[in-house]
N, C-alpha and C positions, 0 to 999 in steps of 0.2 A: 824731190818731185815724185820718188814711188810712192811713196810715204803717203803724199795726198793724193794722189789718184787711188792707192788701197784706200783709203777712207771714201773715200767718195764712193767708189764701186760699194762699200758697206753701207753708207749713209741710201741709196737707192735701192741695194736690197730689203734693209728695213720698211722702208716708202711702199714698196711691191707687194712688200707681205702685211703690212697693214690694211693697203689699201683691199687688197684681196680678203683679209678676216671682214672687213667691215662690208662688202659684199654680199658674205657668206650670211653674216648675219640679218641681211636689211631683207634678204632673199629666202631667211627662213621662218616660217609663219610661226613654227614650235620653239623659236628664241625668244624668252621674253626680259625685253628689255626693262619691264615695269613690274618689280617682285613686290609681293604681295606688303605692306603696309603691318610691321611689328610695333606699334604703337600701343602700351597696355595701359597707358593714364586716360583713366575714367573722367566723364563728362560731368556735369553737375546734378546729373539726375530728372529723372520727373515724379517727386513724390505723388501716391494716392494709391486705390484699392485695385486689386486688379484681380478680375474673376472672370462668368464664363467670354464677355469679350476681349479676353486677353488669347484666348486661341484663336481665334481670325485674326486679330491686333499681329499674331506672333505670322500666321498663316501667310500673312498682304507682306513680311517685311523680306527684302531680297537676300540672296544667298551672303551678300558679302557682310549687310548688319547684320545676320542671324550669328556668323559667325566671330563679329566681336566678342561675344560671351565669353568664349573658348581664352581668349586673349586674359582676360580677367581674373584676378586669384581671387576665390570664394569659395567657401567653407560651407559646407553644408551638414549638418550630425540630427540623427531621427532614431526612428526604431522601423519596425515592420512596412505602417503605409508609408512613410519615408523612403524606404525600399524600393515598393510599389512605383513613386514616382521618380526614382532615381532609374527602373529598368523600361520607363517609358521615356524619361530623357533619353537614353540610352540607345533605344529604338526610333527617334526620331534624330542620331546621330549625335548626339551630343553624351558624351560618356563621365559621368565624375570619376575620379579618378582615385584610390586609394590614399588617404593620409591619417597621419597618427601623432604623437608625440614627437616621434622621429624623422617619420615621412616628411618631408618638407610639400604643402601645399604650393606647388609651386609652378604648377600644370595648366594654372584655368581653375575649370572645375572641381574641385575635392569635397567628398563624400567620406559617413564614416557613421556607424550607428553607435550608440550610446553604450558604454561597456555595464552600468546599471538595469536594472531591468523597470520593466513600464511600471507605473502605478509610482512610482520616485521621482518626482519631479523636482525636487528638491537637491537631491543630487545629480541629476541632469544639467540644473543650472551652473552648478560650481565645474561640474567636469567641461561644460563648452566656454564658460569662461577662462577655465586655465589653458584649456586648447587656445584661443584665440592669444592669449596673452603671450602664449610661446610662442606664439606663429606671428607675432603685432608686424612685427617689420617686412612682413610678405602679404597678409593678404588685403581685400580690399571690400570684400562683401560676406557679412554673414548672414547667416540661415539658421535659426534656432527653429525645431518644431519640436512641440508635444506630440505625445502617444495619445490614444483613443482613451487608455485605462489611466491616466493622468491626472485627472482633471475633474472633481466629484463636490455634490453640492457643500460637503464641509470645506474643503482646501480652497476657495476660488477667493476669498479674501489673503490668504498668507501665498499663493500664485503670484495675485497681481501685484504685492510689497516686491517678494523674490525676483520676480522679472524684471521689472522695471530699474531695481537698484542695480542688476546684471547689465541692463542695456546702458546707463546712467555711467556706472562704472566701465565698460567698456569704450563710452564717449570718449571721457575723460584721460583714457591711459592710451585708447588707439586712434587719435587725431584724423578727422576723415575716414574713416571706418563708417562704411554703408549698412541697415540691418535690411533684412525682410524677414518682415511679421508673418507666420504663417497661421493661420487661424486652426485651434485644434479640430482633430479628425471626429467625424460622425460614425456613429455604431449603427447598426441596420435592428430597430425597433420594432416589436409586434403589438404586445399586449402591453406595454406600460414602459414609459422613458427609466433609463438607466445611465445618465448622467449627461444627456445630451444638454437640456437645460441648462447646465450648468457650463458646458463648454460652448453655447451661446454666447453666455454673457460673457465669459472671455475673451469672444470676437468681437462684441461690440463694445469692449473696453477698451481692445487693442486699436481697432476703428476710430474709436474718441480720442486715443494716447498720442498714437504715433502718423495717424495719414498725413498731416501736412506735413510731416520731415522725412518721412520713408518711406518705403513700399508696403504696404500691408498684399498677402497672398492669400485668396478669399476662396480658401481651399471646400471652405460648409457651401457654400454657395454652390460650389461646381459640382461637389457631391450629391447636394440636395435640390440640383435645377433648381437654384436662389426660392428652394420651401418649397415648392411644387410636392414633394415628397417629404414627408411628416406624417407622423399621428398627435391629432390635436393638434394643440401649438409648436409641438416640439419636432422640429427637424429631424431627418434620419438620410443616411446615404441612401440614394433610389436603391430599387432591386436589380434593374440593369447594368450596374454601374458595378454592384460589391462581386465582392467573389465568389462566385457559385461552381458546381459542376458544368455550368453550359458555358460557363466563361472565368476558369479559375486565376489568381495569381500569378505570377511568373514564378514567384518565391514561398510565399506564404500559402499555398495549396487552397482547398476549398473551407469556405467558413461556416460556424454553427448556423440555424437556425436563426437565430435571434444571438446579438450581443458581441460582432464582432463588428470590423469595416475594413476591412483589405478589399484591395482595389484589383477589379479585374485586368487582366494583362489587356486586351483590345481598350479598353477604356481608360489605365494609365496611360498610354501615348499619349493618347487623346487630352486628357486633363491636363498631363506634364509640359505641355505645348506654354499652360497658362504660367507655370514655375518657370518655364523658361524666359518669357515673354515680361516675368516681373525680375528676373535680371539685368533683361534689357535695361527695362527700365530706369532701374537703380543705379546703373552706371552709364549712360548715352550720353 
């Protein structure tokens, strides 16, 4: 008979202090019962181009889809203005994250610039293809961008074989793997175009190739208020936009005269909103 009355006295004190925790908590505003959603399998996407109405698109979406992204392994590898819109993700909270060989992208976001230097695009391709191939089984969205000095009226026919057999090949060996097209970068032009032409027709190659299964990132467009800014036909980054003394780089400091196109720091947030907005995209 002791035997079960100690139990019983135990079996009620459990009851007391339950009921009591479950009090504590119903009574605490800062308990939260409903933790945040670690869900990282991507949606099916919404292919098409996404430029300068991809920064209000990104601007209208609530804190909790902006923050899907974050959730998302994707790869991103550039050079300089790559940079540019990497430290304006950055500044509107969203940070890429270091990856390598080694680094396991395995964060979200992962950034990382080209261990080649610009004007090599060729080897650009082979080094983000191996990156991606070592990472197949982690990530979920790539990001391949060309340099400004990449891209020149001889090379844009052995480009478009190169790239496309990268992204082809990439298909095929990373099942479900999402691309976004970045359209190459604009130089800021005075007295006569220096290969912007030619990184035109790359845009509107990739435009033709890939919008109806990816995201194309319509980076000439945002650069160039979609031509507003040009000499003659040929597009150029506005003057308010590139990097000057009145509004330099975060990284890449003030540019020449004529012939470069790094992204001023107030104006990469501002554009990076739209790279952000075509991740959304890519995976919702």
């Amino acid at each position: 008979m002791k035997t079960f009355y100690n139990l019983l006295y135990a079996m009620l004190l459990a009851a007391l202090f339950f009921w009591s925790c479950k009090n504590e908590m119903d009574e605490n505003p800062n308990v939260n019962n409903n933790p945040p959603a670690t869900n990282t399998n991507l949606g099916n996407g919404q292919p098409g181009i996404v430029g300068i109405a991809g920064i209000d698109a990104w601007d209208k979406l609530s804190t909790e889809e902006r923050n899907k992204i974050k959730l998302w392994n994707t790869i991103f590898m550039h050079q300089s203005v790559g940079g540019d819109l990497e430290d304006g993700a950055n500044a509107n909270g969203f940070k890429f994250e270091y990856f390598d060989r080694n680094e396991k992208p395995d964060k979200g976001l992962s950034g990382n610039v080209f261990s080649v230097s610009n004007g090599n695009p060729m080897e650009k391709l082979k080094e983000f293809k191996e990156m991606a191939l070592t990472h197949k089984s982690i990530i979920k969205i790539a990001i391949f961008k060309f340099g400004y000095a990449d891209i020149n009226d001889t090379n844009i026919e052995l480009v478009k074989t190169a790239y496309k057999q990268m992204i082809d090949d990439l298909r095929m060996q990373i099942p479900g793997l999402k691309f976004i097209h970045v359209t190459p970068p604009l130089i800021y032009i005075v007295t006569k175009d220096d290969g912007n032409a030619a990184k035109m027709k790359i845009a509107d190659w990739m435009k033709s190739s890939f919008k109806d299964k990816d995201i194309i990132f319509e980076l000439q467009e945002l650069e160039s208020d979609n031509g507003q800014c040009k000499l003659g036909n040929f597009w150029r980054i506005c003057d308010q936009y590139r990097s000057t003394a009145g509004c330099p780089s975060k990284e890449q400091g003030v540019d020449a005269p004529e012939g470069q196109g790094h992204i001023c720091e107030k104006e990469a947030k501002r554009i990076a909103k739209a790279l952000l907005y075509s991740i959304y995209q890519s995976g919702k």
